[in-house]
N, C-alpha and C positions, 0 to 999 in steps of 0.2 A: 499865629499866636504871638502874642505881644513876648517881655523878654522879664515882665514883673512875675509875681507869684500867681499861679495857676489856683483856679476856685477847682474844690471838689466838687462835681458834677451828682456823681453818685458814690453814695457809701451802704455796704453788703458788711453787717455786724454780725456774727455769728450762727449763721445758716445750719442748719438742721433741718434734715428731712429723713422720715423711716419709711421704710417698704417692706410691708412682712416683719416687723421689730427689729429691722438690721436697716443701719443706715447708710442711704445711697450718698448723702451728702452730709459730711461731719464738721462742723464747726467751721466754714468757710465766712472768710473776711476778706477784705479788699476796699481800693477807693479806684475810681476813674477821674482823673482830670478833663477840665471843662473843655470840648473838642477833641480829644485825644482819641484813640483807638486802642482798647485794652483786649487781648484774645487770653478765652478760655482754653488750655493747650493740655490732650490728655487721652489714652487710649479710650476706645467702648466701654461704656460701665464704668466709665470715670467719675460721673457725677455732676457733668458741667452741663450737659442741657436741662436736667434737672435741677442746679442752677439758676440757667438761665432761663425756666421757666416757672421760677419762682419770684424772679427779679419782675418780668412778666405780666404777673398777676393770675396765673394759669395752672399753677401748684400752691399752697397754703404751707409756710415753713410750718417743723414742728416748734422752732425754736430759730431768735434772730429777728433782725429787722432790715430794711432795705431801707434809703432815703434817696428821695432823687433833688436836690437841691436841698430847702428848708423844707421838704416837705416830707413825710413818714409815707412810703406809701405799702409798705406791710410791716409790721409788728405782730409776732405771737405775742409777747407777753403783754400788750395794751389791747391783742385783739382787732387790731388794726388791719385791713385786707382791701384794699380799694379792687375795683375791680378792672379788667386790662384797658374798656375805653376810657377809664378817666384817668388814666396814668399819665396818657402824653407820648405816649412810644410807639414807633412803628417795628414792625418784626418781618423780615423774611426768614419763610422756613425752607429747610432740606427739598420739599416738593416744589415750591414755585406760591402753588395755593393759589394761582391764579384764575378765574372764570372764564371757561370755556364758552358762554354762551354768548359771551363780550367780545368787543373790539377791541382793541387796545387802547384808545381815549378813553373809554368806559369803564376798565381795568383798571387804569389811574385815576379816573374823578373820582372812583367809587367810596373814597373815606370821606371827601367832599360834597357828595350828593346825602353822603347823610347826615350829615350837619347844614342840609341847607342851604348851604352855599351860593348866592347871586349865581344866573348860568353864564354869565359876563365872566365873571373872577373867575370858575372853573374854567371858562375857556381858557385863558390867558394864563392859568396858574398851569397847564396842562400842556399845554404848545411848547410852554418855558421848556417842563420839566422833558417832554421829550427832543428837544435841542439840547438839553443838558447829558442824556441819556444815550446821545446818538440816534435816536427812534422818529427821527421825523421824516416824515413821508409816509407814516407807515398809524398813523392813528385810528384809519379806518381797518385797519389790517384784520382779521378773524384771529382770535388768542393760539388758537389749537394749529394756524398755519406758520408760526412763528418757531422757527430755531430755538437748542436750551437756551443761549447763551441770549437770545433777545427775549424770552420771555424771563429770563434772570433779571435781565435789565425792567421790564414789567413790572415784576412783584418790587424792583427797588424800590422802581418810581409812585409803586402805592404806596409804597411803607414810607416815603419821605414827601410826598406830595400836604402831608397837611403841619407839616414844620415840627416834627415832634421834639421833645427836648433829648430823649434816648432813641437811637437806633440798635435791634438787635437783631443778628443775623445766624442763626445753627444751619451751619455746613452748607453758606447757600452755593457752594460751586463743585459738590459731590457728583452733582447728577450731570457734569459737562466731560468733554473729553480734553484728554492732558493742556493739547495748542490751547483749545479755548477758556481752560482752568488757567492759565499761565495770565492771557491776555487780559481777562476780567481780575485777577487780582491789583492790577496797575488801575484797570479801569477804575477799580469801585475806591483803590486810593487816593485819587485824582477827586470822582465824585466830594467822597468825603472830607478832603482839602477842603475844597472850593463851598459846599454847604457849612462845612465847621460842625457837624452834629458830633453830640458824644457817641460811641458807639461801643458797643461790646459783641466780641467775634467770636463765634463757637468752631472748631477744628479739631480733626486728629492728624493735619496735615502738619508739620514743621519749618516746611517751605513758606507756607502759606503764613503761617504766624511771623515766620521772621520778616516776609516782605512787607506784611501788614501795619505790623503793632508797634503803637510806641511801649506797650509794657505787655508782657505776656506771665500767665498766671498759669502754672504746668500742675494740673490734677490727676494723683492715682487712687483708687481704692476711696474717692468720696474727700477726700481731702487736698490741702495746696501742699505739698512738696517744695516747688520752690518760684520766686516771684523775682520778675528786675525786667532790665530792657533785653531785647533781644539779643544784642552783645554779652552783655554780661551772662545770662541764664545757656546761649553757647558756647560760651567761651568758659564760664567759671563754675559749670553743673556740680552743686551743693551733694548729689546724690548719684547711687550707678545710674538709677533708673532714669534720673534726668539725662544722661550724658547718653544712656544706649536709645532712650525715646528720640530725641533731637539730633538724629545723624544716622550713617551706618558708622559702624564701630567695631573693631576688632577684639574679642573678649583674649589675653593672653595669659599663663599661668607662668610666675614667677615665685622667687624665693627671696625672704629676706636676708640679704650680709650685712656687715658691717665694713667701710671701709678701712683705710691707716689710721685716719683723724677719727674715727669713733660713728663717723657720718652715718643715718643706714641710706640703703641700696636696695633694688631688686634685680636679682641675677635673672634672664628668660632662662626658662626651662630650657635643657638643651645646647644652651649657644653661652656658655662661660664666659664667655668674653663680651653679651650685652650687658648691659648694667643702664639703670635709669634711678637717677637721685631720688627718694623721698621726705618727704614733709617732717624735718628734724620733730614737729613739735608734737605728730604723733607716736604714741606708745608702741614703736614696733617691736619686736623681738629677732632675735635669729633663727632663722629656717622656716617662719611662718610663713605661711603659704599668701601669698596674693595673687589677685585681677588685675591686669594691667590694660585696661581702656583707650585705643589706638583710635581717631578720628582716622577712617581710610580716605575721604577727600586731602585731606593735607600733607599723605603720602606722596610722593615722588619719588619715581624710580631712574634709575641712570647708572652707564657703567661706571667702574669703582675709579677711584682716584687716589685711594690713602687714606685721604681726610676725613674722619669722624665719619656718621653713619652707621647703620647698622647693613651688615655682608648678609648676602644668602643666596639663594639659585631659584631662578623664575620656574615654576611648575605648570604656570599657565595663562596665555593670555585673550584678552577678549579685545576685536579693532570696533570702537565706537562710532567711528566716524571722527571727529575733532581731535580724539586721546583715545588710547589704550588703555584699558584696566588691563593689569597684571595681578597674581596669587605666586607670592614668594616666600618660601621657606627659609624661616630664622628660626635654628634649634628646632627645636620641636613645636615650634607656632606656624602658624601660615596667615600672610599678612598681606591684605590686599595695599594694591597702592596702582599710580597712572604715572604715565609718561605719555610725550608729545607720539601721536599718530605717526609724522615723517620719520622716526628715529624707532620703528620696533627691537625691539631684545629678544633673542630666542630664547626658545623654551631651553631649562636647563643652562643659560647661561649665569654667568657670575655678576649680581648686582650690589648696588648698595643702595639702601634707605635713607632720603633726609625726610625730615619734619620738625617742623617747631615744639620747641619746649611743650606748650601749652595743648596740644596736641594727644598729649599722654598726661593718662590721671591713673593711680592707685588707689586701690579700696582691698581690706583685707578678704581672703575668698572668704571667710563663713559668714562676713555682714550679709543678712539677705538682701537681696535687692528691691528697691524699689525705699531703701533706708538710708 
């Protein structure tokens, strides 16, 4: 992508869908830039394949419009519903949805053979896509004798084989095992480099969103929460529920002080002597209780030195192979964190914690989560 201003691809204006008079999807907006990859990021019963199968043409919103360029391709309130072949989009789903009775050229021409397509061009448009795919050699293959991860690769190469303007893909790498979940997440960003298609991603993975997406859109309860790049919505989680969705994270119980300068603070329960600066511009008070939200990758453990840090004693450790997790007792929390595999800590030994500022976020305890 060039370094001018990006065309909007797709725009999702105010989505609405009810199920049983309670809505699965509330008032959902968003744009996709043209090429880009935007993933819907959000636990079960989030509301985001519902969603994206409204974007689809495969659910009818109750309310809202979808555009895929200048063109409207759902509206409630014009009554607008085109239906999913004339949209332009290809879709892999969570199954594959691939045809058993096919071969794998077969499997791929098959959005082609029904449009007619010269059998010259399908050859040629089909060869391409399985070089592009990694699948060559393999066109005559029977679908059902085919690996998840190449019949992944399969259902891609129908869903992109007839150039569509949107690609949409829900949870196409659930049904693979971790190695080959990992591998195809490169794979299908590489794909989609090199095609340039728009694409919108469906996940409850965090991994998978962050390696993905250039914007990720984190849905709870039928609603967006909160929307940026994958840096930002890691690093700067607007909500609990953002920051405990996207990580493991250590929930801590603190108090609010005040420091000499008027500053507030949160004391850890237990350990008087931690203290973690708060957000002057919120209304805290003294003694109100807070959550103190620890990212435990960014933990690092090591013996003490003096220097800053927070002190405690290792209760327990796990050997990963590369790195150690450790569970260390600060005051009355217990706080996961790693250190290098060559250098273990015994149990009960005297450690200290670093991690970056950013690291640790405050939210008062009674906000519910997920606010």
């Amino acid at each position: 992508m060039g370094t001018g201003k990006l065309m909007t691809a797709i725009r999702v204006a105010g989505l609405r869908k009810l199920f049983g008079g309670a809505p699965a999807v509330d008032d959902v907006s968003f744009e996709v830039e043209s090429g880009s990859i935007l993933t819907l990021l959000g636990p079960s019963g989030c509301g985001k394949t519902t969603t994206l199968r409204m974007i689809a043409g495969l659910e009818r919103p109750d309310a809202g419009e979808v555009r895929v360029g200048d063109r409207v391709v759902t509206s409630a309130e014009q009554g607008i519903h085109l239906p999913p072949d004339k949209r332009r989009m290809g879709m892999v789903f969570q199954s594959y949805a691939i045809w058993p009775h096919m071969n794998v050229f077969e499997n791929i021409a098959f959005p082609l053979r029904g449009k007619r397509r010269p059998e010259a061009e399908i050859r040629d448009k089909v060869m391409t896509m399985l070089q592009s795919l990694g699948l060559e050699g393999l066109h005559d293959r029977p679908a059902p004798l085919l690996s998840g991860g190449q019949q992944q690769r399969v259902a891609l190469g129908r869903a992109l084989i007839g150039d569509p303007d949107v690609l949409l893909l829900d949870e196409p790498f659930s049904n693979l095992d971790a190695r080959r979940r990992d591998e195809m997440r490169f794979e299908l960003k590489e794909v989609q480099a090199r095609v340039g298609v728009t694409t919108i991603f469906i996940t409850h993975d965090q991994s998978e969103a962050m390696v993905l997406s250039d914007r990720v859109v984190v849905m709870n309860a039928g609603r967006i929460v909160q929307a940026g790049t994958p840096r930002t919505i890691y690093q700067q989680p607007s909500t609990r529920f953002v920051m405990e969705f996207l990580g493991q994270v250590d929930q801590l119980g603190a108090r609010v002080t005040m420091a000499a300068d008027g500053s507030p603070r949160a004391r850890l329960d237990g350990a008087g002597e931690v203290e973690v600066a708060l957000d002057a511009s919120q209304p805290w008070r003294p003694d109100d209780a807070v959550v103190l939200m620890l990212r435990s990758a960014s933990v690092q453990v090591r013996a003490p030195n003096g220097s800053g840090g927070w002190q405690g004693r290792v209760l327990s450790r796990i050997y990963l192979g590369e790195r150690t997790e450790y569970v260390v007792g600060v005051g009355a929390a217990r706080v996961r964190a790693f250190g290098p595999a060559s250098q273990p800590l015994d149990e009960g030994a005297l450690v200290q914690l670093d991690f970056p500022a950013e690291a640790i976020r405050a939210w008062p305890a009674a906000r519910p989560v997920g606010k």
